[in-house]
N, C-alpha and C positions, 0 to 999 in steps of 0.2 A: 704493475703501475696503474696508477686511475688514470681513467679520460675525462678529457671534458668533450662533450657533444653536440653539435651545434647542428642543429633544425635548417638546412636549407629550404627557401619559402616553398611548398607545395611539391617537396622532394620529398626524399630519404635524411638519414643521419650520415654527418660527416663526422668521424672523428679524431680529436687533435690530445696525444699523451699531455699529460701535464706531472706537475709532482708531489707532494706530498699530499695523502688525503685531505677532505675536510669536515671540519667540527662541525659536528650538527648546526643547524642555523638559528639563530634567535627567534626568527618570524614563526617557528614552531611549538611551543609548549606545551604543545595539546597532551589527551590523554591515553596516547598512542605511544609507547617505551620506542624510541630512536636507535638504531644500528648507529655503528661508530665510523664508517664509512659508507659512501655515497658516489655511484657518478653524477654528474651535472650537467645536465640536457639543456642550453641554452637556445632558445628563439629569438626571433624579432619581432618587427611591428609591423611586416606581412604575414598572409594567411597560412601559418606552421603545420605541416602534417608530420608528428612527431610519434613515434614507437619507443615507449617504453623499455628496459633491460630487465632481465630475469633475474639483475642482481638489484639493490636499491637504489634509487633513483631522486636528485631533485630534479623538478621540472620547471623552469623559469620560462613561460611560454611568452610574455610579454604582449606588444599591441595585435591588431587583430583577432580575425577569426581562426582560430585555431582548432586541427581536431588530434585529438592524440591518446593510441591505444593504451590501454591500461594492464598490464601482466602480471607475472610473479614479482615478489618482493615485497620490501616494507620501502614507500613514495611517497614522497612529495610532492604534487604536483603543483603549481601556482597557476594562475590563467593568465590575472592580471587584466587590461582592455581588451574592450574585443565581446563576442558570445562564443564562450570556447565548449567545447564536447569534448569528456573525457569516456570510452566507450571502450566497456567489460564483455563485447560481443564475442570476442575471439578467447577469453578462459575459461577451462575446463570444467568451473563449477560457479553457484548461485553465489551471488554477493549481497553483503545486505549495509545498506547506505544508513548512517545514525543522523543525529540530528546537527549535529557538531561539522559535518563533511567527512566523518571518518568512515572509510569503507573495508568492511572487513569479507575479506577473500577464501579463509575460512584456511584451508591447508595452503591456499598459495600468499600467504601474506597479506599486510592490510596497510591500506593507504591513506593518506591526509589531501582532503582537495580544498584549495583556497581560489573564491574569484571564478568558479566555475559553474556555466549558467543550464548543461542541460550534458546529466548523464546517463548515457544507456547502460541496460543492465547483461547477463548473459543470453546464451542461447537456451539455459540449464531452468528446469522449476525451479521455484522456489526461492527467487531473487525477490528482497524484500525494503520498503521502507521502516527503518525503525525508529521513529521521536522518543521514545521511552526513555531515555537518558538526559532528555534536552533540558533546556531553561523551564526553570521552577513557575511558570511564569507565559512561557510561549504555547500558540495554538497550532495545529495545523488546519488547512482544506487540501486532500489531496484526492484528483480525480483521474485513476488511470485511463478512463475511458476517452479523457482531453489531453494524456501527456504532462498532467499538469504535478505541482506541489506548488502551495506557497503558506510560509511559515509566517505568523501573527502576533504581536505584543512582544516581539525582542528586545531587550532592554537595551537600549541606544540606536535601534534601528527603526526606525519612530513609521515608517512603510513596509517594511517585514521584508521579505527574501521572495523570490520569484524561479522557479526552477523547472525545468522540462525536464522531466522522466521516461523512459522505455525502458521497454521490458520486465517490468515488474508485477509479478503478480498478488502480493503479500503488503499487508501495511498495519502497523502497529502505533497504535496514535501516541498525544501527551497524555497529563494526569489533568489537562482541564480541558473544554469544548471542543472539540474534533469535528471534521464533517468527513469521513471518509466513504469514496465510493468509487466499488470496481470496473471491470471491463466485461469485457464477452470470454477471458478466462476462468476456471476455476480459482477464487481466489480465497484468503482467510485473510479476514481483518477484524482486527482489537482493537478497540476502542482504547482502551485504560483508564484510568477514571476520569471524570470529569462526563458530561453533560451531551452525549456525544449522539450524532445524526451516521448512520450508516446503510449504506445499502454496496448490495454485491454485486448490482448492474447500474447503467446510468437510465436505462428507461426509453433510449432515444432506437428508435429504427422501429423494425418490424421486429414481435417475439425478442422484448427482452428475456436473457438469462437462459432460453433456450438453452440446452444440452447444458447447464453448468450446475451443478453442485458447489456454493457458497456455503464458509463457514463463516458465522457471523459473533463475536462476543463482545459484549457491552463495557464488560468492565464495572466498577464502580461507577456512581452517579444515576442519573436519568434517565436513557438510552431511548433513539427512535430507532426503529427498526424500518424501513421503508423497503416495499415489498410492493409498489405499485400506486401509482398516483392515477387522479380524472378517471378516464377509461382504459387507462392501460396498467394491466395489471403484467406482472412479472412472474418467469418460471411455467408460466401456460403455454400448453401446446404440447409436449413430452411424456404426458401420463406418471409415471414417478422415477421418471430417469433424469429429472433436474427440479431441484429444490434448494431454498434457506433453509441451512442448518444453523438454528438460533442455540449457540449453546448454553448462555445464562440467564435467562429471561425471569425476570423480577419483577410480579404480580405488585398490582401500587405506586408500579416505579415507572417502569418500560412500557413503551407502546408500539404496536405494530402498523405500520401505514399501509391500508390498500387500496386498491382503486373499487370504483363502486362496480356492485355488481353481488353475485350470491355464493354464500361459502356454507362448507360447513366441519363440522370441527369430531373427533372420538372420542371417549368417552374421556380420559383423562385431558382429555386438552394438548394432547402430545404435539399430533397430524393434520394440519390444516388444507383441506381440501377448495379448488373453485369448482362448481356448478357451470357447464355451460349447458347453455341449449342450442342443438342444431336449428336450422330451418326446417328440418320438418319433425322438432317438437321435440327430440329423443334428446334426453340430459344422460353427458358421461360427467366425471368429474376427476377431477387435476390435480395431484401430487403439488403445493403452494410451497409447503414449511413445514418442518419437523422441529419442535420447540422442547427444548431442557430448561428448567425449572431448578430457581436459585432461589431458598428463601430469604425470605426478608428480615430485616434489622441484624444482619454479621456484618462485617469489614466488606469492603472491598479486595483483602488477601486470606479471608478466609469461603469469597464466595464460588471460586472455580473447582476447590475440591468438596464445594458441600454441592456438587450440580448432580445430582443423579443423571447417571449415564443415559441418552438413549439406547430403546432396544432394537436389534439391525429388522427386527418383524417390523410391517406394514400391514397394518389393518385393511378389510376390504375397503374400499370405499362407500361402498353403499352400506356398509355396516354405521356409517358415520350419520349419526341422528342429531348432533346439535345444531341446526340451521339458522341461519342470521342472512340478514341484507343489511346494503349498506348505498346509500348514495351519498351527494354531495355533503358534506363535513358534518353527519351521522358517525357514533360510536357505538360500540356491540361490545361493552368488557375491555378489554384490552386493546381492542382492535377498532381503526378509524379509517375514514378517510377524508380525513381533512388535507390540506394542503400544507406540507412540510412548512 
C-alpha cells in the first residue's frame, strides 16, 4: 500500500497508509519520463525538514523555509513559498543540475525541482551545472566562488531566476553569452557557444587558483579567457603544479586577460609562463596556462575534435624566449589586460 507523508514542522516524517496509488500530476510535463507510482510527502507552512524515500517521491513542501534531502529515485519535489533547500549532500554520487530544474543522479535516479531557491550538490567530484539544454534564448552568470547562478532572458520571466549553488564544481553554459567563473576547486567549464567571459577562479583573496588545475573551453563564439586582472595575476605562486588549461583557443577570435606584469611564451605558443622578480633581483618563472589551439573558420561542433591535443611534456621555462609586458589596458597578440 502507498503512504502519504506528512513533514511534521522541523521534525521527522510521519506516515499515514492511504489507497490507491496516484496518477502522475499535471504540474509536471517536463522532460523527465514519470514512474506510474509515487509517495506523497506533504508539508506546511512552517519550516519542514523533509527526507526524501528511496522509492519516488512527490514533495509538496508548501509555505516556509524548508530544507529537505534529496535520495534515490525518480521526484518530484515542489518548494512552493518560503527559500526552500533541496540538498544531494548525503548521495553517493555527483549530480548534475540542467537548466529546466532537472537533476539527474546518474544510477540513483533523477529528479524535477520546482520553486526551489538554493540547491546543494554532493560530497562526490564532479557535481555539475549544466544550461546546455535550456531556452533557445536564456543566458546564465554563474559564480561558484559566491554560491551563486542566476539565469537571464527567460521568456516570460521578464527578472530571470536567482539560485544559490554548493558544491559544485563543473559548469557548462548556454549557446548565447555566458559569464561563468570558478572557485578555489579544480574545476572544468564550457562555455557553449555564444560570446562567453570565463575564468576558473574569482580573483578575490590571496594567490588565486593556487594549487588548482582549471580546464577552461570556449565553445563556439568570442570567448574571454580571464586569467588575472589589475595586479593580480592568477595560478602564481605553484611553479607548474597549477595552471589554465585552455583547451580551444581561437586565434582572431579568443582572448586572454592578464594582469599587468611580464610573461613569456614557447616557441609554439603552447605554455604561458609569468616572470617574477625577487627583491633581490633573481627572475624565476610561473607555470600561467597551457593553451590548445582550434582553427579558425569550422563550426562551433566541429571545433573540439579538430583541437590538437596538448603534450603532457613541459618545456623548461627558461627555454621560453617569447617575452611581452603588459600594463594597464595594453595588448600583446592575443593577450591583454584590459578590464573584463
Amino acid at each position: 500500500m502507498d503512504e502519504l507523508l506528512l513533514a511534521a514542522p522541523e521534525k521527522s516524517i510521519a506516515r499515514f497508509p492511504i489507497g490507491e496509488p496516484l496518477d502522475p500530476p499535471e504540474i509536471f510535463p517536463g522532460p523527465l519520463p514519470l514512474p506510474t507510482r509515487f509517495n506523497v510527502i506533504e508539508g506546511d507552512d512552517s519550516n519542514n525538514i523533509i527526507s526524501t524515500t528511496a522509492a519516488n517521491d512527490i514533495v509538496n513542501a508548501r509555505g516556509g523555509n524548508d530544507f529537505i534531502t534529496g535520495s534515490r529515485g525518480r521526484d518530484i519535489i515542489n518548494g512552493d513559498a518560503g527559500f526552500d533547500t533541496v540538498s544531494y549532500a548525503r548521495l553517493g554520487g555527483p549530480i548534475r543540475l540542467g537548466a529546466t530544474g532537472t537533476v539527474n543522479k546518474g544510477a540513483f535516479g533523477s529528479d524535477q525541482l520546482n520553486g526551489i531557491e538554493r540547491i546543494v550538490a554532493s560530497q562526490q567530484a564532479g557535481d555539475a551545472i549544466d544550461a546546455s539544454n535550456g531556452s533557445g534564448v536564456a543566458r546564465i552568470d554563474a559564480d561558484l566562488s559566491l554560491n551563486s547562478l542566476s539565469v537571464f532572458d527567460i521568456p516570460g520571466i521578464p527578472n530571470g531566476l536567482r539560485f544559490t549553488v554548493e558544491n559544485f564544481e563543473d559548469v557548462v553554459g548556454t549557446n548565447n553569452n555566458d559569464r561563468i567563473i570558478g572557485d578555489r576547486k579544480n574545476n572544468t567549464i564550457n562555455g557553449g557557444n555564444g560570446n562567453d567571459i570565463i575564468a576558473g577562479t574569482s580573483g578575490v583573496g590571496a594567490f588565486p587558483g593556487l594549487g588548482q588545475v582549471d580546464s577552461l573551453t570556449g565553445g563556439g563564439g568570442n570567448d574571454r579567457f580571464v586569467l588575472g586582472q589589475g595586479s593580480n595575476l592568477y595560478y602564481n605562486g605553484g611553479g607548474d603544479t597549477d595552471f589554465a588549461r585552455i583547451t580551444d583557443f581561437t586565434d582572431g577570435a579568443d582572448q586572454i586577460f592578464l594582469a599587468n606584469g611580464n610573461y613569456a611564451l614557447n616557441e609554439d605558443e603552447t605554455q604561458l609562463f609569468a616572470i617574477n622578480i625577487g627583491d633581490n633581483g633573481a627572475e624565476t618563472r610561473d607555470l600561467i596556462a597551457r593553451i590548445a589551439y582550434a582553427p579558425s573558420g569550422i563550426s562551433s561542433f566541429q571545433k573540439a575534435s579538430a583541437v590538437a591535443p596538448l603534450s603532457d611534456a613541459l618545456v623548461d621555462p627558461l627555454t621560453a624566449t617569447k617575452t611581452f609586458s603588459l600594463s594597464d589596458g595594453q595588448s600583446f597578440g592575443k593577450f591583454t589586460s584590459a578590464v573584463v
